[in-house]
C-alpha positions as CSV (number, residue, x, y, z in Angstrom):
1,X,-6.6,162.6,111.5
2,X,-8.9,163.1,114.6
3,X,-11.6,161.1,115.5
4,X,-15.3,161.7,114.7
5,X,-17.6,164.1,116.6
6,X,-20.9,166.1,117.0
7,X,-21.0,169.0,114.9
8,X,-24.3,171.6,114.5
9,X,-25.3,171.2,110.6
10,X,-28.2,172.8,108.7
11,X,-29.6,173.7,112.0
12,X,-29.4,170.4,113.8
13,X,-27.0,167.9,115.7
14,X,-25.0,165.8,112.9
15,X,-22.1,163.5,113.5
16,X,-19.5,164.9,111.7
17,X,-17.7,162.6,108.6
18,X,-15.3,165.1,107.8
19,X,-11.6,164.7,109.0
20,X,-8.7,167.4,109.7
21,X,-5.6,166.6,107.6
22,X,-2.3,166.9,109.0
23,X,-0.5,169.5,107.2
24,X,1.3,167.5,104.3
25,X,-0.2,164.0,105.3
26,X,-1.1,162.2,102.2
27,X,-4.7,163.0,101.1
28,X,-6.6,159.5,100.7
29,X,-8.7,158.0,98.1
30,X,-12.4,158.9,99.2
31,X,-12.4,159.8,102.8
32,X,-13.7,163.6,103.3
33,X,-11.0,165.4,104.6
34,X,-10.3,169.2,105.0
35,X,-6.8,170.7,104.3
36,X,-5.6,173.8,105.1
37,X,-5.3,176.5,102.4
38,X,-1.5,175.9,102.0
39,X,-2.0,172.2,101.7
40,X,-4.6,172.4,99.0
41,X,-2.0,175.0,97.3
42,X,0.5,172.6,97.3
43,X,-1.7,169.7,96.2
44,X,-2.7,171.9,93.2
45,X,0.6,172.8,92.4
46,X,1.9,169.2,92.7
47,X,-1.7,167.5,90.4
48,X,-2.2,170.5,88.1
49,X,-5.9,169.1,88.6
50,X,-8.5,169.9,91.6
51,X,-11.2,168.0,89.8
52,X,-9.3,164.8,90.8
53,X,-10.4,165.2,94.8
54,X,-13.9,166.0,94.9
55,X,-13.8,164.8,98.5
56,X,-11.6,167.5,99.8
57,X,-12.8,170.5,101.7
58,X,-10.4,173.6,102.7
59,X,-10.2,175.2,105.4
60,X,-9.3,178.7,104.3
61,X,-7.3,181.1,107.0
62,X,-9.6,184.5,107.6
63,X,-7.0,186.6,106.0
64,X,-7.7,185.2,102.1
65,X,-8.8,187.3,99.4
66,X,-11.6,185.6,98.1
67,X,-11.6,187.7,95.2
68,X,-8.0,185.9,94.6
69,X,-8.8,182.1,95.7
70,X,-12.1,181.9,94.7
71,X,-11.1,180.1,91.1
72,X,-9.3,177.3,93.7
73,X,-12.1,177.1,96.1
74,X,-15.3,177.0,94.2
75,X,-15.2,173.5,93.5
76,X,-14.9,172.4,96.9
77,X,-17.9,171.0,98.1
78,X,-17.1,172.6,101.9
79,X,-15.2,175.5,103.1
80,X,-14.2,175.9,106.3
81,X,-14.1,179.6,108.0
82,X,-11.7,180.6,111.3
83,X,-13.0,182.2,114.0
84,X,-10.0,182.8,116.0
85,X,-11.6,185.8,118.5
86,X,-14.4,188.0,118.6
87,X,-13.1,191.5,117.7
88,X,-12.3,189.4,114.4
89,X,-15.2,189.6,112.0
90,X,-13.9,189.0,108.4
91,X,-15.0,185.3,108.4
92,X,-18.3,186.6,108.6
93,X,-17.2,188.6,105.5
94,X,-15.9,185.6,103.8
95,X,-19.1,183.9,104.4
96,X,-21.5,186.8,102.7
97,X,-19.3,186.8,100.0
98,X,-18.9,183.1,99.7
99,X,-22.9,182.7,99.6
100,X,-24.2,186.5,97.5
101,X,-21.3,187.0,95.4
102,X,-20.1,183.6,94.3
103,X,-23.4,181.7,94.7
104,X,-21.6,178.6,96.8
105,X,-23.9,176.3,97.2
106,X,-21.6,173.7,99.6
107,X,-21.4,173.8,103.4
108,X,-19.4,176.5,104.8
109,X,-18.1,175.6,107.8
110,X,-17.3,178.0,111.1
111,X,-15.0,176.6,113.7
112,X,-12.8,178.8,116.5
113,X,-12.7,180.0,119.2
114,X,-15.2,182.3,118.8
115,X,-17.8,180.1,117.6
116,X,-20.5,180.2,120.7
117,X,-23.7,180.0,121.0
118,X,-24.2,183.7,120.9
119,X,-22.8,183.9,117.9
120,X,-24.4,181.5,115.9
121,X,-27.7,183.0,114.7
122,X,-25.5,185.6,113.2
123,X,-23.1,183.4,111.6
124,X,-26.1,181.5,109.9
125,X,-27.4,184.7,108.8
126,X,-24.4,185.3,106.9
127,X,-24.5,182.2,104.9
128,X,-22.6,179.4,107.4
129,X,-24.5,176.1,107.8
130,X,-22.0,174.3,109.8
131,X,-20.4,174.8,113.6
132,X,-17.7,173.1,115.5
133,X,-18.1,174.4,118.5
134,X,-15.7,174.9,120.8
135,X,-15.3,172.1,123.5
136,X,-16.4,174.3,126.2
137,X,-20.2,174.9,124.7
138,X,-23.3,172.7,125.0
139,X,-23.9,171.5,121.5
140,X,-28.3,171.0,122.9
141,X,-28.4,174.5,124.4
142,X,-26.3,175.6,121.2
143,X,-29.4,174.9,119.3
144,X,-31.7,177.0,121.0
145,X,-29.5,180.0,119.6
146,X,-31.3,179.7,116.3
147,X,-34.2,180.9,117.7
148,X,-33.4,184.0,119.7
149,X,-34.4,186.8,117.8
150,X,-37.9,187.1,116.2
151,X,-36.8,189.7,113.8
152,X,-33.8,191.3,112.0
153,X,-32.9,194.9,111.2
154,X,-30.5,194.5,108.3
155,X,-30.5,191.9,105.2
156,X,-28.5,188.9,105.1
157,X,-28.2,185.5,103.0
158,X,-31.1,183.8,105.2
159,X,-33.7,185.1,103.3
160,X,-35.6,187.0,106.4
161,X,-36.7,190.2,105.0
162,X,-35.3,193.3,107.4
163,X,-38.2,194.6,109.9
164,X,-37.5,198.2,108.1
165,X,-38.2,196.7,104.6
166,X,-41.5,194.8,105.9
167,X,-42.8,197.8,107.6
168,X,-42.1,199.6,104.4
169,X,-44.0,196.9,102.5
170,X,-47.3,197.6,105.1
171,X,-47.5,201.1,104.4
């Protein structure tokens, strides 16, 4: 497992409780730990029971159905989203799905290489609370990102109502 460290959660700097599991390590008692996709497979297939870890989070690879893996996920109380580049958006699919069409209330969770701080207001508005960001970024300048843009042009899970729809709303 790796050691603790600063995360941005909910819109603020939190230390981060949650711990990486080596692929195959033994999951412990209470600790909260995120597996990969493949590991929580094979602990499902192994327990026949999910309800049994309710301390586990996944970290699910950008590529996953969640159409297909949503009955394995959605008692997870954090998912974890891959950001591998920036010409790679489905995570940011993933997320919109996780929070309109599911209703997931948990943390969802970007981490990658393409977790920045100019990408962050946007991967909020799609529904991700939480950021590992990479080692190279400022996690106190990160924060300002949340505040860059007064308004937004299309809908999104955060709520803010589109410029288009309020000016429609003043007519």
């Amino acid at each position: 497992m790796t050691q603790q460290r600063t995360i941005i959660r909910d819109k603020a700097l939190a230390e981060d409780a949650w711990q990486l599991l080596e692929e195959e390590a033994a999951v412990p008692e209470r600790a909260p730990v995120i597996v990969s996709w493949a590991h929580w497979q094979s602990l499902l297939e192994r327990e026949q029971d999910d309800g049994r870890h309710p301390h586990v989070g996944v970290q699910i690879p950008n590529t996953l159905d969640l159409s297909e893996g949503w009955a394995r996920l959605q008692a997870r109380p954090l998912i974890a989203l891959s950001f591998p580049a920036f010409p790679d958006g489905r995570a940011y699919s993933q997320a919109r799905l996780l929070r309109d069409r599911y209703g997931f209330a948990g943390e969802v969770r970007a981490y990658g290489d393409a977790v920045v701080r100019d990408q962050l207001e946007f991967m909020a508005r799609c529904g991700i609370n939480a950021f590992v960001l990479r080692d190279d970024q400022d996690p106190e300048a990160c924060l300002m990102a949340f505040g860059s843009f007064s308004d937004a042009y299309q809908p999104a899970c955060d709520g803010v109502a589109p410029i288009w729809k309020r000016r429609r709303a003043a007519e």
